[in-house]
C-alpha positions as CSV (number, residue, x, y, z in Angstrom):
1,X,0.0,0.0,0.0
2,X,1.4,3.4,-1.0
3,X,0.0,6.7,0.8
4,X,-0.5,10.3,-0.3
5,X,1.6,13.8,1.5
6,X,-2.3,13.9,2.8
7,X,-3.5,10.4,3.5
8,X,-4.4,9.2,7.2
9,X,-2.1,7.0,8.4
10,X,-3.8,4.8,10.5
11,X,-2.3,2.9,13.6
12,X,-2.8,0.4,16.1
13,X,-1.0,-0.1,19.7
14,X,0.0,-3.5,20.4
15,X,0.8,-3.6,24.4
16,X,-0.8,-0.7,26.2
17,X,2.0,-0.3,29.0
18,X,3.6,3.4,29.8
19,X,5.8,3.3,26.6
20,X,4.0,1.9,24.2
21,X,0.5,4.9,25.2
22,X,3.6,7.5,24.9
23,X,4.6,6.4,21.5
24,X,1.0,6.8,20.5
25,X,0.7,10.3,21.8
26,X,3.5,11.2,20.2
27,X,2.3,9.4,16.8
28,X,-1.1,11.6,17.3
29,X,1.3,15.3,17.0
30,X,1.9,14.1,13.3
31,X,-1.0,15.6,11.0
32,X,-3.1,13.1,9.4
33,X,-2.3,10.0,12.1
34,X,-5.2,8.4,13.7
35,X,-5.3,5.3,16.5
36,X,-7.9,2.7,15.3
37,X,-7.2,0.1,17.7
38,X,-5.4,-1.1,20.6
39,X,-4.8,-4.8,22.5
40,X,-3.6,-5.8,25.6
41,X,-3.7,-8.2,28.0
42,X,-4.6,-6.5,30.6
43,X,-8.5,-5.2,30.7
44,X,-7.9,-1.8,32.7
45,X,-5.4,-0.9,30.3
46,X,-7.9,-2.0,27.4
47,X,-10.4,0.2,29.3
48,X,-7.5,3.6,29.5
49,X,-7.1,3.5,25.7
50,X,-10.8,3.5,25.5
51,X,-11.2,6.3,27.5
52,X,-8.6,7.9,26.1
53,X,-9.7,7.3,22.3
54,X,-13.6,6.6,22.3
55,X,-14.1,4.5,19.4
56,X,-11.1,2.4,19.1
57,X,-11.3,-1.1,18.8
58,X,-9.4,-3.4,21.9
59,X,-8.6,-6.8,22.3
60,X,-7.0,-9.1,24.1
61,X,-5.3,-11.0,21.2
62,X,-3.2,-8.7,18.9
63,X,-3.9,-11.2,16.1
64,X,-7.4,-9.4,16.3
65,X,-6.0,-6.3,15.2
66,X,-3.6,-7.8,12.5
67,X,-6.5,-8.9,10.5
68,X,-7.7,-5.4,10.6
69,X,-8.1,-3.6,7.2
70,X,-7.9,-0.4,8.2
71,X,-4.5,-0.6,10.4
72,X,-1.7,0.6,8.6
73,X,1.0,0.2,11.1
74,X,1.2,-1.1,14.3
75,X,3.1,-0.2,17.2
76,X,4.8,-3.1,19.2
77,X,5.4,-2.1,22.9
78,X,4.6,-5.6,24.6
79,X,7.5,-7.0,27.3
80,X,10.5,-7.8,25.3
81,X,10.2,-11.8,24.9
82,X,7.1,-11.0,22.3
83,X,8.9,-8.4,20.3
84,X,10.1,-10.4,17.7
85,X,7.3,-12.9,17.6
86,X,4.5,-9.5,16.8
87,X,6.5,-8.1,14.4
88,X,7.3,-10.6,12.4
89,X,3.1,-11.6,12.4
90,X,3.3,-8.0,11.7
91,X,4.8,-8.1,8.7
92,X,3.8,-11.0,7.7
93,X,0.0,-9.2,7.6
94,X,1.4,-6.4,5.6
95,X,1.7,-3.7,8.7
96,X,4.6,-1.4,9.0
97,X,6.2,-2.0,12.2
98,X,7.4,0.4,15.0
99,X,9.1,-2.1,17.6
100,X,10.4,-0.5,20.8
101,X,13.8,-1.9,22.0
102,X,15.3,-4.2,22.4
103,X,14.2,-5.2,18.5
104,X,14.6,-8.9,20.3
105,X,14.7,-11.0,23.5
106,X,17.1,-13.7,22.1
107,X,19.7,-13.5,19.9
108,X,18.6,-16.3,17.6
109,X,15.6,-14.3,16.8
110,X,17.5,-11.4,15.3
111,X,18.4,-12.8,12.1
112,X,14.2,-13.9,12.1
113,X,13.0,-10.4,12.2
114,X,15.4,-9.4,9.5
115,X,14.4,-12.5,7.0
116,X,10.8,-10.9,7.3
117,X,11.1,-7.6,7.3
118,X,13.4,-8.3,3.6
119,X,10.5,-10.3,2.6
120,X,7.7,-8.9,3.2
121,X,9.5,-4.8,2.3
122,X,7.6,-3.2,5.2
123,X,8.8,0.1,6.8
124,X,10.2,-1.4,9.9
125,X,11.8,0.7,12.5
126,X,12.9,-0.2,16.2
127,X,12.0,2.4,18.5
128,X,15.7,3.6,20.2
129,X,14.7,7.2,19.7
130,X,19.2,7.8,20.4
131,X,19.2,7.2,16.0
132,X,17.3,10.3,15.7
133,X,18.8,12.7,18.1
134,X,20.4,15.5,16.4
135,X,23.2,15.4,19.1
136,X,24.7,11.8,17.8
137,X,24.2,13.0,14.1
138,X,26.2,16.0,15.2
139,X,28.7,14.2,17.0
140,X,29.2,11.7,13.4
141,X,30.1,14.8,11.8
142,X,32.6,16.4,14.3
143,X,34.5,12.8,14.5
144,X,34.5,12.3,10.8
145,X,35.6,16.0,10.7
146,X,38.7,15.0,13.3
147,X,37.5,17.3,15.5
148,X,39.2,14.9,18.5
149,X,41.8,13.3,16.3
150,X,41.9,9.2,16.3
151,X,38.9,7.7,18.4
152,X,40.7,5.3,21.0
153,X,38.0,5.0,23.8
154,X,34.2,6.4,24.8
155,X,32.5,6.3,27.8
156,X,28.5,6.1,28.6
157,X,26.6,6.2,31.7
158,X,22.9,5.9,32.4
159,X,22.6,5.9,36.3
160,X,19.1,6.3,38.2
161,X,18.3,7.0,41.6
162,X,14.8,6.5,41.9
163,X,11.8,3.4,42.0
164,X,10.6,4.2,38.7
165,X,13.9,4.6,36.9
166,X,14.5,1.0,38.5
167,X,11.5,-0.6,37.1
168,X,9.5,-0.5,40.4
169,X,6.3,0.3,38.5
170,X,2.7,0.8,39.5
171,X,0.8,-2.8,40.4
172,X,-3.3,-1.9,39.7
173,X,-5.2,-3.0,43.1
174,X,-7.4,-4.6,40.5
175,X,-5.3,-7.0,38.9
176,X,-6.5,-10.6,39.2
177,X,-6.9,-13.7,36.5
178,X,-10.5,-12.6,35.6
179,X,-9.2,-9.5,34.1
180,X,-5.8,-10.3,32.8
181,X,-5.3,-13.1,30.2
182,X,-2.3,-14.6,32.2
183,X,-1.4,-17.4,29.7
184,X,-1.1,-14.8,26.8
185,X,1.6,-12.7,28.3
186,X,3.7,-15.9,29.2
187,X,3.9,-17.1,26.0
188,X,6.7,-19.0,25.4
189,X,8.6,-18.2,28.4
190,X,8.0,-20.6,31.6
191,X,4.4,-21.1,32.6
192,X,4.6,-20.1,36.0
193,X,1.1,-19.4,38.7
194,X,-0.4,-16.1,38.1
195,X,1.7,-13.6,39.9
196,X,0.8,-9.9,38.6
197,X,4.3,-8.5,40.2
198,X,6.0,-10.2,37.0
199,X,3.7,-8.7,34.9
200,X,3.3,-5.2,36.1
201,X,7.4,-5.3,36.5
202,X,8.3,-7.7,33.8
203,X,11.6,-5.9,33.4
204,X,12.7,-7.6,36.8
205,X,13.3,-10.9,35.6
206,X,14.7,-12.4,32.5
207,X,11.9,-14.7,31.7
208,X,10.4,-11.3,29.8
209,X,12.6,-8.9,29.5
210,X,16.3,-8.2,28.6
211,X,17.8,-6.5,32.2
212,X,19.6,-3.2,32.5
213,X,21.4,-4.8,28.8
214,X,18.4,-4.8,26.8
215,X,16.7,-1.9,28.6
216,X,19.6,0.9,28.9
217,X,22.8,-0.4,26.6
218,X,20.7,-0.7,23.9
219,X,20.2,3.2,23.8
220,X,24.0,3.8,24.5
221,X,24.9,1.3,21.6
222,X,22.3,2.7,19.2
223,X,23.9,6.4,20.6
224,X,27.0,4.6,19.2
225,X,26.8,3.3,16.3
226,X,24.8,6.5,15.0
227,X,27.9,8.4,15.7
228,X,30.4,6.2,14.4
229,X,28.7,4.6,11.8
230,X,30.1,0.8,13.3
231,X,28.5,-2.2,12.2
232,X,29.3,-3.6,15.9
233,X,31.8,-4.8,18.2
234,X,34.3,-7.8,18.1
235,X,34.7,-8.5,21.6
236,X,32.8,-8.3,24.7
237,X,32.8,-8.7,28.7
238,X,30.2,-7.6,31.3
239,X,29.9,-7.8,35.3
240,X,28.3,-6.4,38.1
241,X,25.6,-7.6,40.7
242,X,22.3,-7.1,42.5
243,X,23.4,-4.4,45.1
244,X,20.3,-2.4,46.2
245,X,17.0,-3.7,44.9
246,X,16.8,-7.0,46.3
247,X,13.0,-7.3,45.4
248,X,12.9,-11.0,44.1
249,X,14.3,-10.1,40.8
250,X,16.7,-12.1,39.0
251,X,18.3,-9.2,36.8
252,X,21.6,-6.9,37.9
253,X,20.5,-2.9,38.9
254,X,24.6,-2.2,38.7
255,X,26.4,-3.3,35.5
256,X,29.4,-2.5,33.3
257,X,30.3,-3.2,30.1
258,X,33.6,-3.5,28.1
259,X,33.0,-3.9,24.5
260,X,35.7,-3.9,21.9
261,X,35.6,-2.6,18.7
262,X,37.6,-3.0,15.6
263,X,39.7,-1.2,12.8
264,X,37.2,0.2,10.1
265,X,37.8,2.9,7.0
266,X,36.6,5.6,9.4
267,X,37.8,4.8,13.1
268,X,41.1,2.9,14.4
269,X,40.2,0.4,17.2
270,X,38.8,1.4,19.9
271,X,37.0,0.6,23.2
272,X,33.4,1.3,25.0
273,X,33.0,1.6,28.4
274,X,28.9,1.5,29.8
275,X,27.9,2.1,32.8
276,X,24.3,1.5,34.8
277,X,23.7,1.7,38.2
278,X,19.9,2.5,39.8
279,X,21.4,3.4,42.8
280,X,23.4,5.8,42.0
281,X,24.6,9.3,43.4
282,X,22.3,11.6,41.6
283,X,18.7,13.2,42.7
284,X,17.6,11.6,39.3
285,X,18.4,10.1,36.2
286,X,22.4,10.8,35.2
287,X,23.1,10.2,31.1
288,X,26.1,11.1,29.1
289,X,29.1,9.6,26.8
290,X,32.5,11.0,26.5
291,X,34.3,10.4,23.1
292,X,38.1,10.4,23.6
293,X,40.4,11.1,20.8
294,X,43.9,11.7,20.4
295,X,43.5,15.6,20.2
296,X,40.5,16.4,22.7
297,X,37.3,15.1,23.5
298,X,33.1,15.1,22.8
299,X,30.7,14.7,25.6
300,X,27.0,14.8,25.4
301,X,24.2,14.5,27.5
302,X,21.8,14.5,24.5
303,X,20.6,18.4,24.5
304,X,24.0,18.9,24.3
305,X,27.5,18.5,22.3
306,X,30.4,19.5,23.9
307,X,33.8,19.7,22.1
308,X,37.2,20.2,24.1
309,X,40.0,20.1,22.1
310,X,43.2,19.4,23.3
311,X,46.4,20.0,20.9
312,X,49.0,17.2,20.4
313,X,52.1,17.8,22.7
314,X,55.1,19.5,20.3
315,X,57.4,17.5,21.7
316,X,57.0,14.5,24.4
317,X,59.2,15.8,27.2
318,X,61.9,13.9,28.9
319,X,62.8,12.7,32.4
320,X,66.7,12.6,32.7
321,X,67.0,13.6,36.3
322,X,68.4,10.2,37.1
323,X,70.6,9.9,34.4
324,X,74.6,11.4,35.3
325,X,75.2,15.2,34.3
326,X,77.5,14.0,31.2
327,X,74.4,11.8,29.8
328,X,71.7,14.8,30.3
329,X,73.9,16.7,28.6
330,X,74.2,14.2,25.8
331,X,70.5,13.8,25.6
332,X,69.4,17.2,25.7
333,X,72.2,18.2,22.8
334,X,70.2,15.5,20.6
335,X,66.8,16.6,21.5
336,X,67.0,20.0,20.8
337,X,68.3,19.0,17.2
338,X,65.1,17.1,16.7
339,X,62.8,19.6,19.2
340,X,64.2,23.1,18.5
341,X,63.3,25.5,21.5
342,X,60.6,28.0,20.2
343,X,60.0,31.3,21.7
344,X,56.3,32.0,23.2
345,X,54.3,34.3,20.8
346,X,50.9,35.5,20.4
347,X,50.8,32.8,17.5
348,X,51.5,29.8,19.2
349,X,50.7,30.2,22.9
350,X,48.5,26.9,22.9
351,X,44.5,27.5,23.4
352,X,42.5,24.4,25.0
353,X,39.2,26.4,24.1
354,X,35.6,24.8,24.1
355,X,33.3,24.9,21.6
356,X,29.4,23.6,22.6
357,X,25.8,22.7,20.4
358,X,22.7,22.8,21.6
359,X,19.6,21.0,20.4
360,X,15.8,21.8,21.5
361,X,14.5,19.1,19.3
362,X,13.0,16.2,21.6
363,X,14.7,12.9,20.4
364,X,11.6,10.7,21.1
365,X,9.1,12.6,19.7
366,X,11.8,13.3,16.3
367,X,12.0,9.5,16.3
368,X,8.6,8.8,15.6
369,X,7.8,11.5,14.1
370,X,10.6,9.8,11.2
371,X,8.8,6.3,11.5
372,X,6.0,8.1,10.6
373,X,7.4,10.1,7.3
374,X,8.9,6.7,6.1
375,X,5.8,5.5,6.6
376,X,4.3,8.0,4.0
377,X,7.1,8.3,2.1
378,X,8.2,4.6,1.9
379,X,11.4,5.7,2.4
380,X,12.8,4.1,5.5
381,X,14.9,5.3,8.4
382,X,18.3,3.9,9.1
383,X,17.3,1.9,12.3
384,X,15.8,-0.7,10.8
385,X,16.1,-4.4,11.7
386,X,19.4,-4.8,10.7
387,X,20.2,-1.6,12.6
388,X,18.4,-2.6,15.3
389,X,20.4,-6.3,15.6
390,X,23.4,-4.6,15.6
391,X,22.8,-2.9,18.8
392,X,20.6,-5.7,20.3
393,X,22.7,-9.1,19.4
394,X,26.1,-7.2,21.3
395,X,23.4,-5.7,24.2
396,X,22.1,-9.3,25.0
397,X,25.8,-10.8,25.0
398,X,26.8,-8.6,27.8
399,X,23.7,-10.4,29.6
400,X,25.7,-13.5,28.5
401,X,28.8,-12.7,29.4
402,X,27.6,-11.3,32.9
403,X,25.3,-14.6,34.1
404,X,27.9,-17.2,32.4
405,X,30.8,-15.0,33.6
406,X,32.8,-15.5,30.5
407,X,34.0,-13.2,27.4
408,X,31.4,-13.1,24.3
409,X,32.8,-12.5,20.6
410,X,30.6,-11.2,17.7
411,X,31.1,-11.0,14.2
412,X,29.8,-7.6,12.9
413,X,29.8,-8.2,9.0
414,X,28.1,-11.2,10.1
415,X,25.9,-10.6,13.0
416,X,27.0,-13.5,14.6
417,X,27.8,-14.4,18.3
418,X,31.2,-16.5,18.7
C-alpha cells in the first residue's frame, strides 16, 4: 500500500504499557495520524485506551487487530520476549512495524525479524529514539571531521536514583486472572502461577525482559553506532551484581560493560566503556558519553554537544634527572636538534578552548515523528532491523557474558555471536 503527502495513516498499539501509550501520543502530534485500535492483555489498560480514544477497537489478542483492514501500522510495545514474535506476524499481515527496543529477547531471533522484514518490504523501524537525536548525528560529523583526532575510547553512563527509573512500576489493586489473560503474556517463556508482580514489572526478571542490557545499553549502543557509523563490536565482557533492589528479581540494577571494537575505514580500534547503576549518586536520572580522541574530546548528555580540544604535545618531554650530568647533557644536545626551542608568541601560545551545540529538538518525539514520514514516504529510516540487531545481538551478550561469567565475541559483518 502506497499513501499520499495527505493520506491518514492509521495505527494500532500493540501492548498498552507506559511506553508503548507514549509512542501513540507522540504518533497523534503528526497531522493526518489516527489510533484505530489497541490490545492488551490487561482489561484496565484496554479500558484507559478506550477512554482515552472513544471509538477504538481493543482486544486481548493482537492477532485481532492484524487482521484489521484499516490498520496501517502497528506499534509493538509488549514485554520484550514477544517483540520479535509480533512483528514478524506484523509483517507477515502487511503492517509497518514500530518495535520498541530491544528489537529482540534472544539473539537467535534477530536474524528472524530481519528474514521478514526483507521479505515482506515493510517500513520497519525499532523504537531507540538515540538514532534520531540531532546530538549523535552532530557528534558523526565532528569525529568524521577529526574534531578529536583518532577515536581510542568512549564512555556512557545511564545511572538512576529512583523506583521508577529501577522498574519499580505501579501494580493496579485490580489486577487478578479474571481481568488479565495470564497465559497470553507468558507465551513462550516458563508457565509459571499467576503472579501480577512479573507482569506489572516484567523488566525484573529475564523470563520477559532483557535487564539493564536490553533496557539501557541498547540506547547507548544505538547512541554509538549513529555516531560512528560501526556495524558492531568484536569483543565483549560484562559484570556487576544485585546491590540495592533486592525485590525478588533475578536481573543486575549495577552493571558495566567492556566492548571492543575493531579497525574500520573511518575509526582505528577502539574501546566502549557503559555504565548502569539504579542506585546511584544523583537526585535523578544521570546520562552522558564522553568520546576520547587523540586531540580532545566530545561529551554529550543528549541536548548537548560539547567539544574540548586538546592540541598534540610538540614534543613529548623527557625525564633525565636520574641519568649522570654527562648523559643529560648528551640527551638534551640531541633533543634540541630534533625539538628546537621555540620562543612563546601570540601565534603559538597553545588555546584548550571549548566549543558547545545545543539542540531543543525532543529525540523521542523526532523518532517517531521519522517512522511516521517513512511511513508516508516509503522511504525508511536507518534503524531498521538490521540496525536494530546490531545494537541488540552485542546488548544481549553482555547479559551472556555477565550470568555465564565468561567473554562473548561477535562478528559484525556477520551478526554472529562467537
Amino acid at each position: 500500500m502506497t499513501y499520499a503527502a495527505n493520506d491518514n495513516i492509521q495505527i494500532a498499539l500493540i501492548g498498552s504499557g507506559g511506553m508503548g501509550q507514549g509512542d501513540v501520543r507522540d504518533a497523534l502530534l503528526n497531522p493526518g495520524v489516527k489510533i484505530v485500535a489497541a490490545a492488551d492483555i490487561y482489561d484496565g489498560r484496554r479500558k484507559r485506551m478506550e477512554e482515552s480514544y472513544p471509538g477504538i477497537f481493543t482486544t486481548r489478542d493482537y492477532r485481532e487487530v492484524l487482521e484489521r483492514k484499516d490498520v496501517d501500522a502497528v506499534i509493538v510495545a509488549t514485554p520484550d520476549h514477544w517483540h520479535a514474535r509480533i512483528s514478524i506476524d506484523a509483517m507477515n499481515a502487511g503492517k509497518d512495524v514500530y518495535c520498541e527496543k530491544p528489537m529482540i529477547q534472544k539473539v537467535d531471533e534477530g536474524k528472524q525479524v530481519i528474514e521478514a522484514h526483507k521479505k515482506s518490504g515493510r517500513i520497519f523501524q525499532v523504537g531507540s529514539q538515540y538514532a534520531s537525536a540531532l546530538s549523535f548525528q552532530k557528534i558523526r560529523e565532528l569525529l568524521e571531521q577529526g574534531a578529536i583526532g583518532e577515536l581510542n575510547m568512549v564512555e556512557a553512563w545511564l545511572d538512576r536514583n529512583t523506583a521508577m527509573g529501577a522498574w519499580q512500576y505501579s501494580i493496579p489493586p485490580d489486577a487478578s486472572p479474571s481481568n488479565i489473560d495470564w497465559n497470553r503474556f507468558i507465551g513462550n517463556a516458563p508457565m509459571r502461577p499467576f503472579e501480577p508482580i512479573r507482569l506489572f514489572r516484567w523488566r525484573n526478571y529475564t523470563d520477559y525482559g532483557t535487564a539493564v542490557a536490553g533496557d539501557l545499553y541498547v540506547h547507548l549502543l544505538t547512541g554509538l553506532h549513529t555516531a560512528t557509523r560501526s556495524l558492531g563490536p568484536k569483543r565483549i565482557y560484562s559484570t556487576g551484581g544485585l546491590r540495592y533492589w533486592k525485590d525478588g528479581r533475578d536481573t543486575p540494577d549495577a552493571q558495566l560493560g567492556i566492548i571492543e571494537y575493531p579497525k574500520t575505514a573511518t575509526h582505528p580500534e577502539f574501546t566502549f566503556l557503559l555504565r548502569v547503576n539504579f542506585k546511584s549518586s544523583k537526585a535523578q536520572e544521570d546520562f552522558g558519553f564522553r568520546f576520547i580522541g587523540s586531540a580532545g574530546t566530545i561529551t554529550t548528555d543528549v541536548r548537548t554537544v560539547t567539544v574540548a580540544r586538546q592540541p598534540r604535545e610538540k614534543e613529548p618531554g623527557y625525564t633525565i634527572e636520574t641519568f649522570p650530568k654527562a648523559v643529560q647533557e648528551q640527551f638534551l644536545r640531541e633533543y634540541r636538534k630534533q625539538y628546537p626551542k621555540q620562543p612563546v608568541t601570540a601565534a603559538n601560545l597553545a588555546s584548550n578552548g571549548e566549543t558547545k551545540f545545543v539542540s531543543e529538538v525532543d529525540a523521542h518525539r523526532q523518532h517517531m515523528t521519522n517512522f511516521i514520514e517513512a511511513v508516508r514516504t516509503r522511504k525508511p529510516h536507518f534503524e531498521d532491523s538490521t540496525f536494530g540487531f546490531r545494537a541488540a545481538g552485542p546488548a544481549l551478550l553482555c547479559n551472556t557474558s555477565y550470568y555465564e561469567g565468561r567473554i562473548c565475541t561477535w562478528d559484525p559483518n556477520t551478526m554472529t555471536a562467537g
